[in-house]
matplotlib code that plots the C-alpha trace (Angstrom):
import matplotlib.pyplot as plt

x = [-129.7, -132.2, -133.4, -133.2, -137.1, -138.0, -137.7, -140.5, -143.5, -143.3, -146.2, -147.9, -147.7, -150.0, -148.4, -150.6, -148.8, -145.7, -146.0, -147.3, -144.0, -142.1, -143.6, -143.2, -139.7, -138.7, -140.7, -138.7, -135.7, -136.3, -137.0, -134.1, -131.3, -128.7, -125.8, -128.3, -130.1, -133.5, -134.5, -137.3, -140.6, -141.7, -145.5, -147.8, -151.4, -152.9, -156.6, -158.2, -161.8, -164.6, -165.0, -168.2, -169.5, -168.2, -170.0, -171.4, -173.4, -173.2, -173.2, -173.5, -171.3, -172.2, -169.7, -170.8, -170.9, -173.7, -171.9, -174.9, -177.1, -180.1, -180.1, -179.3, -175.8, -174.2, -173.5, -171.0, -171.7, -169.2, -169.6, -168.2, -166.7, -165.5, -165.1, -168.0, -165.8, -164.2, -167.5, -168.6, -165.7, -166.3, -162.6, -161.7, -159.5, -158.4, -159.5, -158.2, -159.7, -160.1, -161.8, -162.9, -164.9, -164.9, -167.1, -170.4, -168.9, -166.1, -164.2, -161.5, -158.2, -157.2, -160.5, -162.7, -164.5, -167.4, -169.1, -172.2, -174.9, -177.9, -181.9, -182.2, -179.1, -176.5, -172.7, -171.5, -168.4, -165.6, -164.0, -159.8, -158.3, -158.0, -161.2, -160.4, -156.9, -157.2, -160.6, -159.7, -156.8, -158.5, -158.9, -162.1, -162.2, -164.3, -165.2, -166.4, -167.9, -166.6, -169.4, -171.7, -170.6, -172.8, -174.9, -173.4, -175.0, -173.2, -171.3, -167.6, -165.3, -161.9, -159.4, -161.3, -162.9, -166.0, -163.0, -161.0, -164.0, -165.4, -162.9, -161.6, -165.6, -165.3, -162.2, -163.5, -166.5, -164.3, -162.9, -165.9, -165.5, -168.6, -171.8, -172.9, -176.0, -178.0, -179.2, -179.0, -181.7, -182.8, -181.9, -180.6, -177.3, -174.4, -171.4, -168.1, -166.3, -167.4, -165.7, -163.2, -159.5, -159.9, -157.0, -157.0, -154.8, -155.8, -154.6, -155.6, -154.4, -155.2, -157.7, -158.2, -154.3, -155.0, -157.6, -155.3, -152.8, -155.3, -156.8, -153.0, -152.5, -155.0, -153.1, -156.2, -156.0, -156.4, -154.7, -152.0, -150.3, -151.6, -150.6, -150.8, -150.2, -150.1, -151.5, -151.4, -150.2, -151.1, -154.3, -152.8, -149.7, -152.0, -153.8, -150.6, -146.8, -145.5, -148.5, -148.7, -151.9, -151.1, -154.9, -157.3, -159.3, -160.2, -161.6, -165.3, -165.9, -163.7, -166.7, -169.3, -167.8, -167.8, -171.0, -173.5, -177.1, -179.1, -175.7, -175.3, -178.7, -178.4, -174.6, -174.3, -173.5, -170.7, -169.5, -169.7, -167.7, -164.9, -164.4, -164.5, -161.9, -159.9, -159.0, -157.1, -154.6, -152.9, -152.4, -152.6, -156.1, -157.2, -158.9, -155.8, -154.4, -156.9, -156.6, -152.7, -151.6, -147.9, -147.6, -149.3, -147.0, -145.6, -149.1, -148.8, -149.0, -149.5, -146.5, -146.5, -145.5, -145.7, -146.2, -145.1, -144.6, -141.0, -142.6, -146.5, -148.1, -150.9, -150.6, -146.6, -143.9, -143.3, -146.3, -144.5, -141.4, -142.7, -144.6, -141.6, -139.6, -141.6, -142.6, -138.7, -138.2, -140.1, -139.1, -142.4, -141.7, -141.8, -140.9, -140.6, -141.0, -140.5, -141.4, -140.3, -144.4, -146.8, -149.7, -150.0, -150.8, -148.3, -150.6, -150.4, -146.5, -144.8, -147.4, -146.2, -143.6, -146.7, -148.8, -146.9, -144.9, -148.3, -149.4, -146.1, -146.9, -150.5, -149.7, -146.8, -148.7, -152.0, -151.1, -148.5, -146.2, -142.7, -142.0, -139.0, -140.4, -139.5, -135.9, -135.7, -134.2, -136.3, -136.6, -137.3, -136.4, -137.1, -134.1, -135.1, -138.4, -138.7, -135.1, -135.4, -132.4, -132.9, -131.1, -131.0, -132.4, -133.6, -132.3, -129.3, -126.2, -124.4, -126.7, -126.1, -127.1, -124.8, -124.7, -124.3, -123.6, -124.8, -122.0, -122.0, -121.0, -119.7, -123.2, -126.0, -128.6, -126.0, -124.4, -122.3, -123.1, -120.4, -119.3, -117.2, -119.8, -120.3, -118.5, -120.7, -123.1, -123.1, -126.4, -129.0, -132.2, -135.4, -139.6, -141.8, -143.0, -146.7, -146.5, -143.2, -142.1, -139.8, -139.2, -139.3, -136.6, -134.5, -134.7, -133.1, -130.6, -127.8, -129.0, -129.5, -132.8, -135.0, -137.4, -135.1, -131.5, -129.5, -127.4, -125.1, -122.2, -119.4, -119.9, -119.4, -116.8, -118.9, -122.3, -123.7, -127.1, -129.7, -131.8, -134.6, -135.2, -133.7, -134.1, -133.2, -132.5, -133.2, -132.7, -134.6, -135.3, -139.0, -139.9, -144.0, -145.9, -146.7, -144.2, -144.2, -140.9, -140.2, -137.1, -136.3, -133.4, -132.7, -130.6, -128.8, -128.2, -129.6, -132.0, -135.0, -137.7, -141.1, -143.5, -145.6, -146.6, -148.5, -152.0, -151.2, -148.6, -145.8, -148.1, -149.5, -152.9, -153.3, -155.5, -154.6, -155.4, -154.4, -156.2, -155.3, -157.7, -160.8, -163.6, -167.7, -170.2, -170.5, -166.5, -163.7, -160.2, -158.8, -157.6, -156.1, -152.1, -149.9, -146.5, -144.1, -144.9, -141.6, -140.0, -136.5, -135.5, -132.0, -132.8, -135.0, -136.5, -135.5, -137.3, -139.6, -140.4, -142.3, -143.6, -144.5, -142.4, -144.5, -144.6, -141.2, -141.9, -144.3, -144.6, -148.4, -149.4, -148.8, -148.0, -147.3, -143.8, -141.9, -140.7, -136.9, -136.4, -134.5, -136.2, -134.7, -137.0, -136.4, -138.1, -138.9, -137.9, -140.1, -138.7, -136.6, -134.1, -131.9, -128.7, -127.0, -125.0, -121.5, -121.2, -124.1, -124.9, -127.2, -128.5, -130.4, -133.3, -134.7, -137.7, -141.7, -144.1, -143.9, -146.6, -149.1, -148.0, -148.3, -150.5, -149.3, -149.4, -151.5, -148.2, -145.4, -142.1, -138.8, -137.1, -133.1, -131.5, -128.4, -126.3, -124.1, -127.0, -128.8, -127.8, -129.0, -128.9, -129.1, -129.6, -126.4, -125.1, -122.1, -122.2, -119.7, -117.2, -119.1, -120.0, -116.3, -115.5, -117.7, -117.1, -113.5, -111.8, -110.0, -110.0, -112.1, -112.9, -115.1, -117.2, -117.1, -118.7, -120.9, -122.0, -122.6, -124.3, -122.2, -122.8, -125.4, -124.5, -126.2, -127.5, -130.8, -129.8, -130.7, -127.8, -127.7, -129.3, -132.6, -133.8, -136.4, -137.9, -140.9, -143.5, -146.7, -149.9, -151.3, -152.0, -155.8, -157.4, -157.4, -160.9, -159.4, -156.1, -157.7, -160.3, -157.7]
y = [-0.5, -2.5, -1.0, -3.1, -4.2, -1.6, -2.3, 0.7, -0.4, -3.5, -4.7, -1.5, -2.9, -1.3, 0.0, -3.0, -5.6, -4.3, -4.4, -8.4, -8.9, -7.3, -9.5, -12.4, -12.2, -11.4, -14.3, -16.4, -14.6, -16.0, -19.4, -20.0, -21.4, -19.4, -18.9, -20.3, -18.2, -18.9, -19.2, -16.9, -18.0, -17.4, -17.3, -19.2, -18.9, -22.8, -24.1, -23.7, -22.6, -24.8, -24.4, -26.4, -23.9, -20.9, -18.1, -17.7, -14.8, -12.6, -8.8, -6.1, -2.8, 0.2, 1.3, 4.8, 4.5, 4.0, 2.1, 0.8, 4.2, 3.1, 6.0, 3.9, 3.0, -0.3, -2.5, -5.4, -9.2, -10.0, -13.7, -14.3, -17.1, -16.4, -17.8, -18.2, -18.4, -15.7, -13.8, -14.7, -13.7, -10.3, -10.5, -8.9, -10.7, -9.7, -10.7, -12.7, -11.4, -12.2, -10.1, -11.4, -11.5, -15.2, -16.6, -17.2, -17.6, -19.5, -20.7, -20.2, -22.7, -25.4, -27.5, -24.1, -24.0, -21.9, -20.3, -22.6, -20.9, -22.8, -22.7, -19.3, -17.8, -18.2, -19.0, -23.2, -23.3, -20.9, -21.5, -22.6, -23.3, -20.0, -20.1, -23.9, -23.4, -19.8, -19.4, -22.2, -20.3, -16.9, -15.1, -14.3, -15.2, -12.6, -13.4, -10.3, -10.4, -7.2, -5.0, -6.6, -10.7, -12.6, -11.1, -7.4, -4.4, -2.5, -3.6, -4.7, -2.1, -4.1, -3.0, 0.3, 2.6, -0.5, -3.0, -1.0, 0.2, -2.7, -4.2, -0.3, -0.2, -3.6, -2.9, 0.6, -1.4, -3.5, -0.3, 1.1, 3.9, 2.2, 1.0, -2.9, -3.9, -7.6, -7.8, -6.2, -3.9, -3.5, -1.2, -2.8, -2.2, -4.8, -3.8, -5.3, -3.2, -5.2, -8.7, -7.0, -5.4, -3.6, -5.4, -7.0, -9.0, -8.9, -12.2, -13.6, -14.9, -13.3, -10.9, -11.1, -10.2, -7.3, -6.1, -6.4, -4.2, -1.2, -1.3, -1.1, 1.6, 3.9, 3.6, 3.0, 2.5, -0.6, -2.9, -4.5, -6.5, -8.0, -11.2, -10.9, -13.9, -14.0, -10.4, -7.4, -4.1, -2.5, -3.4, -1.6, -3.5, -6.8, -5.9, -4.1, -4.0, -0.5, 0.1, -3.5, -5.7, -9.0, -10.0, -9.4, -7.5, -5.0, -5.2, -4.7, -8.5, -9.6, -7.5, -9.0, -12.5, -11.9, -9.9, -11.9, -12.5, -9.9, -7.3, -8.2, -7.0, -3.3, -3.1, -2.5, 1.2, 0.4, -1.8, 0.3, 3.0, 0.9, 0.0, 3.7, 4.1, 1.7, 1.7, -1.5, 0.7, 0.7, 4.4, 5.4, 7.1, 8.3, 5.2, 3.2, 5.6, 4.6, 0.9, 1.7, 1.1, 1.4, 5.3, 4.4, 2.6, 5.1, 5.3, 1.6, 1.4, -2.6, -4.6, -7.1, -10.9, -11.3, -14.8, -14.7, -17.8, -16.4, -18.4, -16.6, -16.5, -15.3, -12.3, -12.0, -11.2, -7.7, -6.9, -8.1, -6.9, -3.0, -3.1, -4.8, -2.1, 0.7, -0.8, -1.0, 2.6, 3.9, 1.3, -1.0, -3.9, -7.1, -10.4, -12.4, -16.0, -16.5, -20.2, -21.7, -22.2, -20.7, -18.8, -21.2, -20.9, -21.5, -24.3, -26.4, -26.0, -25.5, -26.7, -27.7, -24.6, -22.0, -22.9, -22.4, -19.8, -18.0, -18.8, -17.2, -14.0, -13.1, -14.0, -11.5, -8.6, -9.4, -10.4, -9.1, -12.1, -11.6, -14.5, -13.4, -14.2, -10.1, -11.0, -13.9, -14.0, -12.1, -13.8, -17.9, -18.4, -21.8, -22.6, -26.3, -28.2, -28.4, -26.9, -23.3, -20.7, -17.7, -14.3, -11.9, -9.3, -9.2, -8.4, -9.5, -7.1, -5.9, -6.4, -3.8, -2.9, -4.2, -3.2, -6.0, -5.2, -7.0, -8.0, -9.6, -12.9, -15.2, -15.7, -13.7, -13.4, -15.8, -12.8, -12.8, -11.1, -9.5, -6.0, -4.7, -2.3, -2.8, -0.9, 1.6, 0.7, -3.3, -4.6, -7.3, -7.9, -10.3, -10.3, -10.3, -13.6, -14.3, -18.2, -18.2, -17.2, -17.7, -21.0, -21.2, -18.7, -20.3, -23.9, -22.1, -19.9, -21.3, -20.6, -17.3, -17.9, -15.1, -14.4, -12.9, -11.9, -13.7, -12.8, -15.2, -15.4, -18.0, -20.9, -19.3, -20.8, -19.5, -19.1, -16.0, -14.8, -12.4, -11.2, -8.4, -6.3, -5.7, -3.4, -4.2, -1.0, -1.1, 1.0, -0.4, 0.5, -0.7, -1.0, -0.5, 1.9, -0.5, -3.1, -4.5, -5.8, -8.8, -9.4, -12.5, -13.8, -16.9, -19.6, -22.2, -25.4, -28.6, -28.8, -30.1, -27.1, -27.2, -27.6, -24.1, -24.0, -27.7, -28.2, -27.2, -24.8, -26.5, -29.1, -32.3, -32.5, -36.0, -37.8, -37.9, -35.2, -33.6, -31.7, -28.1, -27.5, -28.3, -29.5, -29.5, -31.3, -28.6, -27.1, -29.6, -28.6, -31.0, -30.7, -32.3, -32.8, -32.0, -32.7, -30.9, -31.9, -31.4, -31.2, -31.9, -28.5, -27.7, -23.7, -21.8, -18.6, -16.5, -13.2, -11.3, -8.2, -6.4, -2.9, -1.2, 0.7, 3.6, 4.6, 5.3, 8.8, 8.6, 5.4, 6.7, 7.0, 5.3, 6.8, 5.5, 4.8, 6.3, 3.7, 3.8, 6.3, 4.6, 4.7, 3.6, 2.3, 0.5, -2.6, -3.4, -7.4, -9.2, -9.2, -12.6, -14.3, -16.8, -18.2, -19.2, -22.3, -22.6, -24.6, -22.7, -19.4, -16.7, -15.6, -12.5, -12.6, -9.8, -10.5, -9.3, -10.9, -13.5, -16.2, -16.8, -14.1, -11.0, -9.8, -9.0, -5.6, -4.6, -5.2, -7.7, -5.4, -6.4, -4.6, -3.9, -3.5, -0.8, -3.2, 0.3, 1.5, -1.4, -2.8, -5.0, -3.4, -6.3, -6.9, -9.2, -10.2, -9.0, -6.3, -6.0, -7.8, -11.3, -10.8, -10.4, -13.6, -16.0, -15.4, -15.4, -17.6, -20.4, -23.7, -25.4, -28.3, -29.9, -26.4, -26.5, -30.0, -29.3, -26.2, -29.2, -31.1, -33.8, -34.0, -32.9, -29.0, -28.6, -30.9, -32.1, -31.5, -34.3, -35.3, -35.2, -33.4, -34.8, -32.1, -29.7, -26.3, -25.9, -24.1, -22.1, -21.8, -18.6, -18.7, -16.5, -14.0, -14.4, -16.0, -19.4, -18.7, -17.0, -19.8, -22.3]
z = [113.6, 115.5, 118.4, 121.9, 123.0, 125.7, 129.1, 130.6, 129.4, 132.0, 133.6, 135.5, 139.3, 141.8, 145.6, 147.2, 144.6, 145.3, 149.1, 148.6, 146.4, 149.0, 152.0, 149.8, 149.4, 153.1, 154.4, 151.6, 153.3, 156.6, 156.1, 153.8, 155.5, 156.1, 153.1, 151.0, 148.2, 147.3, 144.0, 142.9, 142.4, 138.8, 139.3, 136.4, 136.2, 136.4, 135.5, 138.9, 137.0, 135.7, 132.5, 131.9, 135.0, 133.3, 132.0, 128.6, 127.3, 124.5, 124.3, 121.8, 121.7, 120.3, 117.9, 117.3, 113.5, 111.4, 108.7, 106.7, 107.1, 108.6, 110.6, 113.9, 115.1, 114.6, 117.3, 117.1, 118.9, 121.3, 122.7, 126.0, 127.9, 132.0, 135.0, 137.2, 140.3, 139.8, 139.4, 142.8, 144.6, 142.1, 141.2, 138.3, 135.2, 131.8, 128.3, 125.6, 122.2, 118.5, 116.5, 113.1, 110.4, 109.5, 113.0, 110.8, 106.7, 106.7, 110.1, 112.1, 112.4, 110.6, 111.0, 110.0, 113.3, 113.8, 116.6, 117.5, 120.1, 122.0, 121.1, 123.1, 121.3, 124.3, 122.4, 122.9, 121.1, 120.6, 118.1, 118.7, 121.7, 123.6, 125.6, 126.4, 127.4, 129.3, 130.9, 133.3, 134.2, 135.1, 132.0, 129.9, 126.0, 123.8, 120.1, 118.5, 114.9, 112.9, 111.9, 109.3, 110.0, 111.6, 114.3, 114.2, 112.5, 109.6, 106.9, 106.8, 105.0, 104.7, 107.0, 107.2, 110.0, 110.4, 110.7, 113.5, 115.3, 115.6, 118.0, 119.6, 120.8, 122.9, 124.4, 125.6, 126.5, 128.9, 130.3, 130.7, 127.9, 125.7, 126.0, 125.8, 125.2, 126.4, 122.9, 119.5, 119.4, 123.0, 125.6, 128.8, 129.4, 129.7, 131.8, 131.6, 134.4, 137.3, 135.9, 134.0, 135.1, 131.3, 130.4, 127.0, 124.6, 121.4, 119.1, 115.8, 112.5, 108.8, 109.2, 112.7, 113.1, 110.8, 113.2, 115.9, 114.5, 113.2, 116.6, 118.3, 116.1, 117.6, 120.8, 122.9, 126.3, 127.4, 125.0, 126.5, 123.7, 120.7, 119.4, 115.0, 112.7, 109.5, 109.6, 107.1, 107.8, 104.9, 103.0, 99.9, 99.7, 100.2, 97.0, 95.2, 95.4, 94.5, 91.9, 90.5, 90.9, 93.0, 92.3, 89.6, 92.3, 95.0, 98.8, 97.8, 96.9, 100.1, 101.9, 100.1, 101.2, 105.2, 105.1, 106.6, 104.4, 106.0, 105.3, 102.0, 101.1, 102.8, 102.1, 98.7, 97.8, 100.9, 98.8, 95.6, 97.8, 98.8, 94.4, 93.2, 96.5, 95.6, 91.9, 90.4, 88.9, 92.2, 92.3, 95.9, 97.6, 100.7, 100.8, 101.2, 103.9, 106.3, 105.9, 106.5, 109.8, 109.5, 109.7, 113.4, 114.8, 117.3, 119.3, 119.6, 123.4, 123.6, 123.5, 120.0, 119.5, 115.3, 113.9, 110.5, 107.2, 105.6, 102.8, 102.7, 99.4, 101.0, 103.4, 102.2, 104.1, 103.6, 105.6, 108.9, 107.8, 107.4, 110.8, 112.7, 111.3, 112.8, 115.8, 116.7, 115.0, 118.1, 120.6, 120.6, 122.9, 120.6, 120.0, 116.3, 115.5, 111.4, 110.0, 106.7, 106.7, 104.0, 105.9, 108.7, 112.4, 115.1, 116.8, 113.5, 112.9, 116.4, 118.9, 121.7, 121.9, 120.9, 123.8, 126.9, 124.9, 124.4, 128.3, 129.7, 127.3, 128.3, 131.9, 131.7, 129.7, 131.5, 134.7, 135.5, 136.1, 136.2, 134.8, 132.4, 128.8, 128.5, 129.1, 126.5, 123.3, 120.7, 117.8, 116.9, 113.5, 111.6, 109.7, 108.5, 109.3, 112.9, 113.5, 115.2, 116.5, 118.4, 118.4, 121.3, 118.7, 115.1, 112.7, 114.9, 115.0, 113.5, 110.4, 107.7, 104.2, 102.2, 98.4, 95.5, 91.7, 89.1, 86.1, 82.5, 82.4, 80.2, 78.0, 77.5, 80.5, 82.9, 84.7, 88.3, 91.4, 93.6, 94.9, 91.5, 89.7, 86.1, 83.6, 81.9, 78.7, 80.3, 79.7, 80.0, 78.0, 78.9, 77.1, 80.0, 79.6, 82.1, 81.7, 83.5, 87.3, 89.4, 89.8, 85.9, 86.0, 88.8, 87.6, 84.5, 86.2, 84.5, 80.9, 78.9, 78.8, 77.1, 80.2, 82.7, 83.6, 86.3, 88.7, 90.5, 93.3, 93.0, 95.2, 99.2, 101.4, 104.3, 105.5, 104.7, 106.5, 105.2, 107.9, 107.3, 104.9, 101.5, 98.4, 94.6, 92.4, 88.6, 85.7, 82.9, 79.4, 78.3, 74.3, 75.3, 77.4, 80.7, 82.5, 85.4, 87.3, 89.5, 91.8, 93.2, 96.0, 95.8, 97.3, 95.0, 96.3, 97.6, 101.0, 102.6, 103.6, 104.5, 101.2, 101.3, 97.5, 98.6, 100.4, 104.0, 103.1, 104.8, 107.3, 107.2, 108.8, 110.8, 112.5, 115.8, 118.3, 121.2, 123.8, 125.2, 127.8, 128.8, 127.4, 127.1, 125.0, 122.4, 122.8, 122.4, 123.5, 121.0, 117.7, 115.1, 115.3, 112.4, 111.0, 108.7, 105.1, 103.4, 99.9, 98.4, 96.3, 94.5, 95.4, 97.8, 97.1, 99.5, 99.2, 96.4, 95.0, 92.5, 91.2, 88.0, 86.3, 85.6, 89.7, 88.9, 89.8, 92.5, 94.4, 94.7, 90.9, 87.7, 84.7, 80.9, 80.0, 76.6, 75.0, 74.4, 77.7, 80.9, 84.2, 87.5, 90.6, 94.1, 94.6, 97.8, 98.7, 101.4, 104.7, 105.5, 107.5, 105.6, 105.8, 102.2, 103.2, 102.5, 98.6, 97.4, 95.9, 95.8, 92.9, 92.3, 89.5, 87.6, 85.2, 84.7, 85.5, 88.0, 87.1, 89.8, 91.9, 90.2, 87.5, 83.9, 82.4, 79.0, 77.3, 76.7, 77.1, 76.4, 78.8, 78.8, 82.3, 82.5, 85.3, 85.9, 87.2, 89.2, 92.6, 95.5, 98.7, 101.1, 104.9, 105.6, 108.9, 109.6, 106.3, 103.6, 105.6, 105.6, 101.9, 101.2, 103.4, 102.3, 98.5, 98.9, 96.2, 98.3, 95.9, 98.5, 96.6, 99.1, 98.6, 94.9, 95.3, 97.4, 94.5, 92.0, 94.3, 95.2, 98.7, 101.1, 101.7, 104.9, 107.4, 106.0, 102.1, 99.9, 97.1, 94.0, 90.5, 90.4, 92.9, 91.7, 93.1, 95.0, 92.6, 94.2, 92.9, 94.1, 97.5, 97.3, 99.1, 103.3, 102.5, 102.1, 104.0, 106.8, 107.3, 108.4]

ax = plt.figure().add_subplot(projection="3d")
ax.plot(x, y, z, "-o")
ax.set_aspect("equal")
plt.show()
């Protein structure tokens, strides 16, 4: 059961804030007219500062490790942006912070800004719109560049100790627990704790929202919420799913990208540590453990808003569905918004919501508003382009596991889908095949086609909502030593979605632009606007999953197969939230390798699937009980129709056959991905 967002960790109010609440409210007592009731003031921080006048200077923080061993230790650059005002008066604010590695190689948002600095090495533009938008309104912005990027010592380790450090070291800079430097190698001292309250909110997308998480996960003091889009929880399972390679690759080369020049030369054998650490077999190392922030979670003492694409090739969506699911497991307040987006920012899909949305949160979490954004509903989920819902809580209740059984149908590899287990010694064969996936499979769903087995519902009379995370159970027979499995939910039926597998991942970039702040001559506050680039599709994919067969044993290590022997494994499907209209069907999908998105193993199984003995245990609203409702055989011959596509289905559905599925060429590392 999802656990209700926690109510004590509210803004910390000093005796002297209280007693100013308190006076406020009496005088509003005595000046409102009698049998009237005043309404209360919700309180908004507004862009009083100059931000042309504000300060700019740049800082370096000693992390205490000595990452690239030159016997001195590493400091990170962090570029800062406050108030000047607000210096004179010596009145303290919080920060605003993105860590990242990508300031100097590659750029941040969807124009791939980068930091810009003067002639005497002072910082001009920040990249994005979070200095523009928030240091006129009391806050300061810090960019720090992870340890080995741009202007900081060391060497960037990946989601490791460097990574986590990197940021940790400023915030207990800000609190005064570190020490900051006016310049990289010298020794005059920089001190935040007469500007800064020492509270921070760390935000970010990618990488940056990675950092945000492993630093949350220390539990430092200090952090007041973090703010992760798009971000990983689990460098492993970025790299791997349950022992099978998503990417013919390991961290070291991501390292190599960020580092800047002057690293890449003295980072080597750093680099050479993080390959021998983390082997492409996928079997699980210490290495892994400490780029895995999950098992953290209950030291997380900052409240978290996650950003997440349902439809993220890149950083997928299992990586915000494990960290939602232990930040609720130990009470973590949170809120959700899930697009039908690829790996996109909020500011280019749902602007003008994100950025008063974002404003009322850090004011809250930083300042202490009460301004009730803790009381709203948790989650925003997309449910067509540009259409969003909320729920009080998410997954909503009653949500509950909800156990599907795979059956032979009428031809070979067309099977059905319901609650009825098959009867012992039913089976279904497929040949991993690497030039298909799983759009190849679901355009085909309807065949016995020799790549996978399908699994499908009769047409449902009534909605029927998946919300949060699943699990598909297989008992498979392999003929070679290696295999690899795929699982796949997917949504028969017509609709119009957001295009992720195109350029933009679900947005159109366009020309116009739109400020969100203010402006200098060297930082703009506008950007670029965007609309929803969108695609006709006869199914959705709905969630994914994939392992290899040989961690059967031991999620951590993989082992060779004996051809002939049965072996059952749970696949764990990406976190979603769906609803399956009414006159289409779900289908669930078993096959190999899924083209694109997973690479094949060293063989070409044919794999035979015992369906006694596999199962879908799925996150449906309302349990067992919907299931049984919305598959219930009425003659509805509007819904059968609406199955063969002879009407819209839902609003926003496009008629007829001609409709094809939305195919994704692999989304790449969070080089590319994280730039925009």
């Amino acid at each position: 059961m999802p656990i209700p967002v926690r109510r004590t960790r509210r803004a910390r109010l000093s005796c002297r804030t209280l007693v100013t609440a308190a006076t406020a409210a009496l005088t509003a007592a005595l000046l409102t007219p009698s049998g009237a009731q005043a309404a209360p003031e919700v309180r908004e921080s507004k862009p009083v500062y100059s931000y042309g006048d504000a300060i700019r200077e740049s800082v370096w923080v000693d992390t205490g490790l000595d990452g690239d061993g030159d016997g001195r230790t590493d400091r990170v650059a962090a570029d800062i942006v406050r108030p000047r005002e607000t210096a004179a008066n010596g009145r303290k604010i919080p920060v605003i912070m993105d860590a990242s590695p990508y300031y100097a190689c590659c750029g941040r948002g969807n124009e791939g800004q980068r930091k810009t600095y003067d002639a005497d090495g002072n910082p001009v533009q920040f990249p994005l719109f979070y200095d523009n938008y928030f240091v006129p309104r009391g806050y300061a912005f810090v960019a720090v560049d992870l340890a080995g990027t741009s202007r900081s010592d060391g060497c960037d380790d990946v989601g490791g100790r460097s990574d986590v450090r990197s940021a940790k070291a400023v915030v207990d800079w800000l609190n005064g627990r570190a020490r900051g430097y006016t310049s990289r190698t010298g020794s005059d001292r920089a001190r935040a704790t007469t500007w800064s309250t020492g509270k921070v909110g760390m935000i970010g997308k990618s990488w940056d929202g990675t950092v945000a998480n492993g630093v949350a996960a220390t539990g430092v003091e200090g952090l007041e919420t973090i703010v992760p889009i798009g971000a990983i929880s689990s460098w492993y399972d970025y790299f791997h799913s349950q022992g099978a390679p998503l990417y013919d690759a390991n961290p070291s080369w991501l390292s190599d990208y960020v580092n800047s020049p002057e690293a890449k030369a003295r980072c080597g054998a750093v680099q050479d540590r993080i390959t021998a650490a983390t082997p492409y077999s996928g079997d699980w190392t210490r290495a892994w453990s400490e780029r895995n922030h999950v098992p953290d979670a209950g030291k997380v003492k900052a409240s978290v808003f996650v950003v997440h694409g349902r439809q993220d090739l890149n950083v997928r969506a299992n990586h915000f569905g494990q960290w939602w699911d232990a930040l609720a497991a130990h009470g973590v307040e949170r809120k959700i918004w899930l697009s039908q987006t690829g790996h996109v920012d909020p500011f280019d899909f749902r602007r003008a919501d994100w950025v008063p949305t974002l404003h009322r949160w850090f004011d809250h979490y930083l300042l202490g508003y009460d301004n009730g954004i803790d009381r709203e509903p948790m989650a925003d989920i997309e449910r067509a382009p540009d259409r969003w819902t909320t729920d009080r809580v998410w997954p909503p209740r009653p949500t509950e596991p909800t156990t599907l059984r795979p059956g032979a149908g009428a031809a070979p590899g067309v099977g059905t889908l319901g609650r009825t287990p098959a009867a012992p010694g039913t089976t279904e064969t497929f040949t991993d095949d690497p030039s298909l996936g799983e759009t190849d499979w679901a355009t085909r769903i309807d065949e016995g086609t020799p790549a996978k087995a399908g699994f499908v519902t009769r047409p449902l009379t009534r909605d029927l909502r998946i919300s949060g995370s699943s699990k598909v159970t297989v008992t498979a027979t392999p003929t070679t030593t290696t295999a690899h499995l795929t699982a796949v939910l997917v949504d028969l039926g017509p609709d119009t979605i957001r295009d992720y597998a195109a350029a933009g991942e679900g947005i159109t970039t366009l020309t116009e632009r739109s400020c969100w702040g203010a402006s200098t001559g060297g930082d703009s506050a506008c950007f670029k606007e965007t609309k929803a680039r969108t695609a006709d599709v006869d199914f959705t994919i709905v969630s994914r999953g994939w392992a290899d067969l040989g961690t059967w044993a031991d999620p951590g290590k993989e082992r060779p197969l004996t051809p002939g022997r049965a072996y059952t494994l749970t696949l764990d499907l990406a976190a979603t939230d769906h609803v399956v209209p009414a006159g289409h069907r779900l289908a669930l999908i078993v096959g190999g390798t899924d083209k694109d998105l997973l690479d094949p193993p060293s063989t070409r199984p044919t794999l035979t699937l015992d369906l006694a003995r596999t199962a879908a245990k799925l996150a449906l609203v309302g349990g067992a009980d919907a299931f049984a409702r919305a598959t219930a055989d009425t003659g509805d011959a509007a819904g059968a129709d609406r199955a063969a596509g002879t009407d819209g289905g839902r609003p926003g559905g496009s008629a007829g056959g001609a409709l094809t599925g939305v195919g994704h060429p692999r989304s790449g590392h969070p080089i590319p991905g994280g730039a925009r």
